[in-house]
ZAMARGU-4260 file (C-alpha; in steps of 0.2 Angstrom, whole numbers, plus 5000, padded with zeros to 4 digits):
<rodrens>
0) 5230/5434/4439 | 5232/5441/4420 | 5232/5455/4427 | 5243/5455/4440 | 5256/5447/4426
5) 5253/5463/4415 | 5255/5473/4429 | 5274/5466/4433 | 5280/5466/4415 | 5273/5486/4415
10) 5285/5488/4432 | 5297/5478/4423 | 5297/5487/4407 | 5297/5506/4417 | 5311/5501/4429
15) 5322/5496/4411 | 5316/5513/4402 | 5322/5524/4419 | 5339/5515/4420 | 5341/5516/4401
20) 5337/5535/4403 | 5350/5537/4417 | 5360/5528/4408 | 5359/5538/4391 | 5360/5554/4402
25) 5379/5549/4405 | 5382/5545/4389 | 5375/5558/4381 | 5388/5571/4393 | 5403/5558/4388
30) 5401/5560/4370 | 5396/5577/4368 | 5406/5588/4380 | 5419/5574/4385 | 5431/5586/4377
35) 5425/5603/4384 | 5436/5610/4398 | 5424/5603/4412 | 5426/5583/4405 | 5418/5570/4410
40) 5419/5570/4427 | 5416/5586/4432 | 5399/5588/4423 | 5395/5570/4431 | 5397/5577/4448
45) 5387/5592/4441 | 5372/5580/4434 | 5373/5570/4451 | 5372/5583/4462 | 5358/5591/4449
50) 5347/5575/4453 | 5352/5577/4472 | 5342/5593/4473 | 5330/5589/4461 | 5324/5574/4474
55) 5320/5590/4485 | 5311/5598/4471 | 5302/5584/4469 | 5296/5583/4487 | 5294/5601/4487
60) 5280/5600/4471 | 5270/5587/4482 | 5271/5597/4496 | 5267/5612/4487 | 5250/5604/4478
65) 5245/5596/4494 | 5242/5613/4499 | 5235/5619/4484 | 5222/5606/4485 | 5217/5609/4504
70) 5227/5591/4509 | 5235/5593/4526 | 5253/5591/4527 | 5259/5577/4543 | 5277/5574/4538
75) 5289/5582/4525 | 5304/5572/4525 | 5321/5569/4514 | 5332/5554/4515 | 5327/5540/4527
80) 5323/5536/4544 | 5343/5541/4548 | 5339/5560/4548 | 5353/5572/4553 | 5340/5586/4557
85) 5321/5588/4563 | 5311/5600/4567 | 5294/5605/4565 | 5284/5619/4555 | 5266/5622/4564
90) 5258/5604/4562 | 5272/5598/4549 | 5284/5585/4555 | 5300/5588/4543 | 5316/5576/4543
95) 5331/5581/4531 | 5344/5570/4528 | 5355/5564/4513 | 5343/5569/4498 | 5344/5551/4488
100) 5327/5551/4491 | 5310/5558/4502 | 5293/5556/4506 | 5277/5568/4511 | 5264/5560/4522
105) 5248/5569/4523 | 5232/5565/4532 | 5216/5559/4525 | 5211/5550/4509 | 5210/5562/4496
110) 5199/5561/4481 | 5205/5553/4466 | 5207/5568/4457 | 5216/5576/4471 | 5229/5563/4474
115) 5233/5563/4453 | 5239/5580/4456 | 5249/5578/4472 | 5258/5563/4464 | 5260/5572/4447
120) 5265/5588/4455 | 5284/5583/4461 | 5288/5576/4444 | 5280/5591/4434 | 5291/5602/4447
125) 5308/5593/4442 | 5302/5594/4423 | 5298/5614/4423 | 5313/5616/4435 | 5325/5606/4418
130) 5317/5619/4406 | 5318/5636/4417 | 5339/5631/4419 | 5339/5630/4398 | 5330/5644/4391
135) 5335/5655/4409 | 5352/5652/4403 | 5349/5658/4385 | 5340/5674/4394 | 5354/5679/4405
140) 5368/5677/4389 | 5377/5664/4399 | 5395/5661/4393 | 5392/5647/4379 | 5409/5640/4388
145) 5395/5637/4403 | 5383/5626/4390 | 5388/5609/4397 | 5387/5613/4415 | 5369/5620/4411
150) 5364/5605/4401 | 5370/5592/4415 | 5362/5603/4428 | 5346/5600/4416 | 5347/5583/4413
155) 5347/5580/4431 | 5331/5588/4435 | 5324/5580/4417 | 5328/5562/4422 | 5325/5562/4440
160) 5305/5570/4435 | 5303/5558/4419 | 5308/5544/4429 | 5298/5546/4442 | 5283/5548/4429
165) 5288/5527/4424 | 5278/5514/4430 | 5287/5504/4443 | 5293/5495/4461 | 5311/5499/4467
170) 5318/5482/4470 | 5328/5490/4484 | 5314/5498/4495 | 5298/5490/4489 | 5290/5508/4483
175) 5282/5514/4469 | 5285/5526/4459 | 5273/5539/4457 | 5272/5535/4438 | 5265/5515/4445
180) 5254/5527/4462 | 5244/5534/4446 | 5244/5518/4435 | 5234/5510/4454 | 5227/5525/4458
185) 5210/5520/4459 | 5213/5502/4468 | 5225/5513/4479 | 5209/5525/4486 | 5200/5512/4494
190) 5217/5503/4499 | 5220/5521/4506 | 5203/5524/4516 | 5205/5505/4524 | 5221/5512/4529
195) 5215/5526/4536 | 5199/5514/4545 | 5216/5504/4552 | 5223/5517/4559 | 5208/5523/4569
200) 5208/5506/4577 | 5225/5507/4583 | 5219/5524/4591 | 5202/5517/4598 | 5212/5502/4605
205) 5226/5510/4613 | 5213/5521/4623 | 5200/5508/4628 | 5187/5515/4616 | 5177/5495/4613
210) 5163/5502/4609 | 5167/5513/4595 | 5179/5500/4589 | 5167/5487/4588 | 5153/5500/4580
215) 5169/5504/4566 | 5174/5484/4563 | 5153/5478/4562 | 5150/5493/4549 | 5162/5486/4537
220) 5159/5473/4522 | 5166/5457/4522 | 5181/5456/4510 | 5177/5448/4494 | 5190/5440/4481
225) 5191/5454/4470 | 5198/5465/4484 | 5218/5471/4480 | 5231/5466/4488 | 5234/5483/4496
230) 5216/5483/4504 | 5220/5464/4509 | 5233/5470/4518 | 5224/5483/4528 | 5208/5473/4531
235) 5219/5460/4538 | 5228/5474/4550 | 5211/5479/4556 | 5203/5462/4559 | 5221/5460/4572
240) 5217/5475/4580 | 5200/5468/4583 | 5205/5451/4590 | 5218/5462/4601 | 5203/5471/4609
245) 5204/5465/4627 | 5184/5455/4632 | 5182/5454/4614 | 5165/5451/4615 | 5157/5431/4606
250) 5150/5438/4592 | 5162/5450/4586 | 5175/5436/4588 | 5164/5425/4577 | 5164/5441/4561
255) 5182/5442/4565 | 5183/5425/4563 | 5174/5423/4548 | 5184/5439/4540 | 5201/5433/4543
260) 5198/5415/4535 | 5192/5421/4520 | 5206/5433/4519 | 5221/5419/4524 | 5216/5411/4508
265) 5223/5422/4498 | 5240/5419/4490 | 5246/5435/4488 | 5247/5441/4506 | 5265/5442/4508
270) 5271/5441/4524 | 5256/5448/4532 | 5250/5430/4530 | 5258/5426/4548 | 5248/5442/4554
275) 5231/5433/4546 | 5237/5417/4556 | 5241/5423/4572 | 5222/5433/4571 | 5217/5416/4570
280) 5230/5409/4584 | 5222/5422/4596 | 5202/5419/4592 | 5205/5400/4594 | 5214/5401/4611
285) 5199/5414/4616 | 5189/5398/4614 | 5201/5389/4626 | 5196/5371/4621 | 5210/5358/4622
290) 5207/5355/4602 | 5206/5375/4600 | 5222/5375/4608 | 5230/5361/4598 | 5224/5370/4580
295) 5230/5389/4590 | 5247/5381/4590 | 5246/5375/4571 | 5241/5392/4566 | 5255/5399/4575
300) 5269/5385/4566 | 5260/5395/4547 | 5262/5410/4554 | 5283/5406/4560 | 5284/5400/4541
305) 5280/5414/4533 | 5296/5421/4525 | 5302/5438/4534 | 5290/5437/4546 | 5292/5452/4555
310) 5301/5451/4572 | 5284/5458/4583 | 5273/5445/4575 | 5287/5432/4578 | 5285/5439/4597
315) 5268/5435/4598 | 5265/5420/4587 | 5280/5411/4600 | 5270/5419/4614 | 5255/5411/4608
320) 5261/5394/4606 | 5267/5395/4626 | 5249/5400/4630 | 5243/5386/4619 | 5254/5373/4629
325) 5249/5381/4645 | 5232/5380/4644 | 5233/5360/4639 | 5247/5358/4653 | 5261/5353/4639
330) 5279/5359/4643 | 5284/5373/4632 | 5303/5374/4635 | 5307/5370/4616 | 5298/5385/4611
335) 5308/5396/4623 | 5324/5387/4616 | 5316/5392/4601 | 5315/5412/4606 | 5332/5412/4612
340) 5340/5406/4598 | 5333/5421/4586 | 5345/5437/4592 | 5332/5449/4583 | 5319/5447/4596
345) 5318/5459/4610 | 5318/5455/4628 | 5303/5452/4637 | 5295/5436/4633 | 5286/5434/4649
350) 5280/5451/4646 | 5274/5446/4629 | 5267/5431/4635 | 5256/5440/4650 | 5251/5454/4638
355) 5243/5442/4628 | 5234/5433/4643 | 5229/5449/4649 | 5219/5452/4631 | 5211/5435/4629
360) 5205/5436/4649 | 5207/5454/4656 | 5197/5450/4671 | 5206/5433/4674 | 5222/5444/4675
365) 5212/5457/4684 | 5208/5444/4700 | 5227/5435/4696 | 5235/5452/4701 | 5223/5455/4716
370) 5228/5437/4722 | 5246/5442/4722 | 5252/5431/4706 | 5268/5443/4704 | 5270/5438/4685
375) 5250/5447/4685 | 5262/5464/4685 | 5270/5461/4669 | 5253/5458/4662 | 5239/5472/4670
380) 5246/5488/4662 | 5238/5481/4645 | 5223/5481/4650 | 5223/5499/4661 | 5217/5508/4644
385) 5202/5494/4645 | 5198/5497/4662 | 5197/5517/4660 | 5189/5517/4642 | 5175/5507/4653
390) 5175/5522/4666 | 5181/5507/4679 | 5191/5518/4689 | 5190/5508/4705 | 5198/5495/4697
395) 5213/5505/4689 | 5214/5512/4708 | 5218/5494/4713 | 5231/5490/4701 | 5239/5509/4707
400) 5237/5502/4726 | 5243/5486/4722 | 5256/5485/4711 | 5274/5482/4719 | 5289/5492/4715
405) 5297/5485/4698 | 5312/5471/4704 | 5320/5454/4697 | 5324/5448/4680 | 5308/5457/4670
410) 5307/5473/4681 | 5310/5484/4665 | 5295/5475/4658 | 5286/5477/4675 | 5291/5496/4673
415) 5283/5498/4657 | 5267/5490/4664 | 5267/5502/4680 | 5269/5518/4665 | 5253/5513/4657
420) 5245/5512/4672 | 5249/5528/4680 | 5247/5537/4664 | 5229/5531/4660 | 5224/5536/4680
425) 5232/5554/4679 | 5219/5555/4659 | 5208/5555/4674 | 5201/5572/4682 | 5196/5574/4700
430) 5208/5561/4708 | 5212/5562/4728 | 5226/5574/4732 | 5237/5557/4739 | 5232/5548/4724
435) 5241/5559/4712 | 5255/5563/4721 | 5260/5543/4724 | 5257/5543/4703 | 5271/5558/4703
440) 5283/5548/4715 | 5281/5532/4704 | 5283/5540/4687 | 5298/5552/4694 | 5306/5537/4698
445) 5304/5527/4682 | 5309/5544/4671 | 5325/5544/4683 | 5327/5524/4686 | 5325/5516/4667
450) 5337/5513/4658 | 5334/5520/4641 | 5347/5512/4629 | 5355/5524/4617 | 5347/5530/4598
455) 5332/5532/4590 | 5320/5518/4597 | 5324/5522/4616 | 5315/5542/4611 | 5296/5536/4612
460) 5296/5527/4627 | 5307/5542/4636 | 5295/5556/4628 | 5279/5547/4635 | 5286/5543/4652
465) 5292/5561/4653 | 5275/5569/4646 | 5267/5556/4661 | 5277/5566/4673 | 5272/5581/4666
470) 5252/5576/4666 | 5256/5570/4685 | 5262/5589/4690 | 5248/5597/4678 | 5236/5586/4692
475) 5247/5592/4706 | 5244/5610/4700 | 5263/5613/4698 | 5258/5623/4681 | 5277/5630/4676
480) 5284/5612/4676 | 5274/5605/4662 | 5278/5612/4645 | 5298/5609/4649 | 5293/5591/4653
485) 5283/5591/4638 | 5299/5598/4627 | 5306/5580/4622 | 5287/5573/4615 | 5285/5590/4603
490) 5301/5584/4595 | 5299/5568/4592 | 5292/5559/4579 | 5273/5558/4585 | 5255/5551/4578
495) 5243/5565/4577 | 5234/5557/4593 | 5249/5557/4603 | 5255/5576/4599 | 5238/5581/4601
500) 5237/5573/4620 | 5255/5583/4622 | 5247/5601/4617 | 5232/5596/4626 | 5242/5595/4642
505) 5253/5611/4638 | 5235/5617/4634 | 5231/5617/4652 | 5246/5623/4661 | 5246/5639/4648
510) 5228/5641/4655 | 5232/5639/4673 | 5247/5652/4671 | 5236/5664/4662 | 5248/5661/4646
515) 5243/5661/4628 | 5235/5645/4622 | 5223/5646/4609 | 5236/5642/4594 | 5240/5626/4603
520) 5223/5621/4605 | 5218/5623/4588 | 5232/5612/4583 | 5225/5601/4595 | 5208/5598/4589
525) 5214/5599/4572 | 5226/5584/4575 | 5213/5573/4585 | 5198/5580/4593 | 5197/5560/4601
530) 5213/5562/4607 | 5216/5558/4626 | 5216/5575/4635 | 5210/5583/4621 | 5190/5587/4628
535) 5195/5589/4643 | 5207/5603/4636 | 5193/5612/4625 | 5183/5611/4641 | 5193/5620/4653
540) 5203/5632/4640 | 5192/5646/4645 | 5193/5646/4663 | 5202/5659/4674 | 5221/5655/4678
545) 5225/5645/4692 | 5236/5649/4709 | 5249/5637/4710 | 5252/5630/4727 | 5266/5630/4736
550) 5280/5613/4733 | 5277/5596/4740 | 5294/5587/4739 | 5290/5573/4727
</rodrens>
């Protein structure tokens, strides 16, 4: 506690010093060349727009020493989210937009001593940039009529390294600076490799891999009280991702359980507290008792309570509550009341509702859909990773025979369901000729049927269903179309397992035609040798090229 009070009054104190710097900078070019020709203004302009490219330097330096110390580079990205272009450079995702500020993501947990130089690098940069523009200037005899322009463009690249170098947390976005990444540097490694453990969960459970998720989750320690915040947060994100394994098995549902009590109890969760309440919610309702039920639904109300709660935890802690009155045969018509007065939550709560029955009991939705329950639809396709992950391909036949062309009120969320299925059966080899070319139909239908809304959060879900398409004609052995269908997924904003299932499947259909593939393959592995696709691209990526037949009509 003493010293998380230290640590804010250091933030505090290094958020003052860098405003005081800026605001000294300003000054300091009023009062000494307010009276040149430029004035005031003009060398303002010059010291904004200095500190402008000086942000890019800044990402430039990190970049430039992730290299340097054999880091990989994921993203490069200026500005935020709002990008005006992107593109990518071999394996390197890069955004530019307006330069106020940026970010370099790279992969991996570095060692202490690496990551001190990747964080001091950008600042260093700026700082050696500030002292090449003052003594280049004396070098090349500028006009001493140019002296204020030089100074402002100097002070621009001087302050915007120095106060990066300060210890603090921006009020407005909630990140460090790199002054306060070095200050938590050690704290911020093992924060960093939990990080990384999460995000091998999400991978192991989007593909069904139980096994190895559960190997992962009994391998770790149980978190003790002198854990940071940072790794609270993260071990909290994994022990979700556990609970959110479909069939989670009795005794990994009991460490789970164990883990996330301990971790609830601590106050300085933020609003990952609700995500620590709904872990709980979910394990008591696997239990299914009335009282289970009744304490589910409690767990839920804390989780709701948190302040900001993020709107997809809001999803499923109201999802959860419906499932809690459901199972004790209570009406839950307040809750959706509830739901429908927030405008911020998506549409789909049925959808969210039979996803989460289809986690909690996959094969009770599993004999649902077989008996013709149509609300089973909305709920199967979470559990299709599940079933091929368990090499249960019979049953992910079923739901492809079974499952009823999307239609009513929830037939975009029956869509999205009927995607995850056909996608997981086409990651399949060897499936009948009829088989693949219905999956073809299906997906060429919801490519050309759904309707993707306009900006930036409709681009995922159109990539994947179109890279579906393309897997579905790599199958039918309609080689040339793949890559074009791919084109949309190599742009977009990807996880290294989902770019690395892409080339996998442009991998094979540059095999087949006899074109260049190696490059891509490397990539590939290099990205994510799990990746789906990716095996079954090193395996065949040697094999002579492939006639294509001639056109069915789908």
């Amino acid at each position: 506690m003493i010293f998380d009070v230290l640590k804010r009054l250091l933030y505090f104190v290094g958020r003052t010093t860098a405003r005081l710097i800026l605001a000294a900078s300003v000054l300091f070019l009023a009062v000494a060349y307010g009276g040149t020709p430029q004035g005031s203004p003009v060398l303002l302009v010059v010291f904004i727009a200095a500190t402008l490219v000086a942000v890019v330097a800044h990402e430039l330096g990190h970049l430039l020493a992730c290299r340097a110390v054999g880091v990989k580079v994921k993203a490069f990205r200026i500005g935020d989210e709002r990008y005006a272009i992107r593109f990518r450079v071999r394996t390197v995702q890069v955004s530019l937009g307006w330069p106020y500020k940026g970010r370099v993501e790279h992969e991996g947990t570095p060692s202490v001593g690496r990551q001190a130089v990747i964080t001091l690098a950008g600042s260093l940069l700026d700082l050696a940039l500030a002292g090449l523009v003052l003594t280049g200037s004396r070098v090349a005899g500028f006009d001493q009529a140019a002296w204020p322009v030089t100074v402002a463009v100097a002070l621009g690249f001087a302050v915007t390294g120095l106060a990066n170098l300060l210890p603090y947390r921006s009020r407005s976005s909630g990140r460090l600076s790199d002054g306060a990444r070095l200050f938590e540097l050690r704290s911020d490694a093992r924060a960093a490799e939990l990080r990384a453990v999460h995000k091998e969960t999400i991978r192991l459970l989007r593909t069904g891999s139980a096994e190895e998720l559960l190997e992962l989750h009994a391998g770790l320690d149980d978190p003790s009280e002198q854990i940071s915040k940072a790794q609270a947060v993260a071990r909290t994100a994994i022990e979700l991702n556990v609970v959110l394994l479909p069939g989670l098995p009795e005794g990994a549902a009991r460490l789970a359980e164990r883990r996330v009590a301990m971790l609830v109890r601590r106050p300085d969760l933020g609003r990952t507290e609700s995500t620590a309440h709904l872990a709980l919610a979910l394990l008591l309702l696997r239990q299914g008792g009335w009282d289970d039920c009744a304490a589910a639904e409690q767990h839920c109300a804390r989780a709701l309570a948190v302040k900001d709660v993020r709107d997809s935890a809001r999803v499923a802690a109201l999802s959860a509550v419906i499932v809690s009155r459901q199972a004790r045969g209570l009406p839950d018509d307040d809750v959706r009341t509830m739901a429908a007065a927030w405008p911020a939550l998506p549409d789909g709560l049925e959808a969210s509702v039979a996803g989460l029955k289809a986690i909690l009991d996959p094969e009770a939705m599993l004999r649902a859909f077989r008996a013709g329950d149509p609300a089973a639809q909305l709920g199967v396709g979470d559990i299709a990773a599940m079933l091929r992950g368990q090499g249960r391909i019979g049953d992910l036949l079923d739901l492809h025979a079974g499952f009823e062309t999307p239609a009513g009120r929830d037939w975009q969320a029956q869509a999205q369901s009927l995607h995850n299925i056909e996608y997981n059966l086409l990651c399949v080899p060897g499936l009948p000729s009829a088989v693949i070319d219905q999956a073809a139909v299906r997906v060429r239908w919801l490519t050309d049927t759904y309707p993707f809304k306009a900006g930036e959060d409709a681009k995922p879900l159109r990539s994947a269903m179109e890279h579906t398409l393309a897997l579905a004609r790599l199958r039918q052995r309609r080689f040339d179309e793949v890559e074009p269908l791919c084109t949309s997924a190599l742009v977009a904003d990807l996880g290294p397992d989902e770019r690395a299932t892409v080339l996998a499947t442009i991998v094979m259909a540059r095999r087949a035609l006899g074109q260049p593939h190696a490059d891509l393959l490397a990539e590939a592995v290099a990205l994510s040798p799990g990746a789906d696709l990716v095996a079954e691209a090193r395996s065949t990526a040697h094999q002579a090229p492939v006639a294509q037949p001639s056109r069915p009509s789908s």
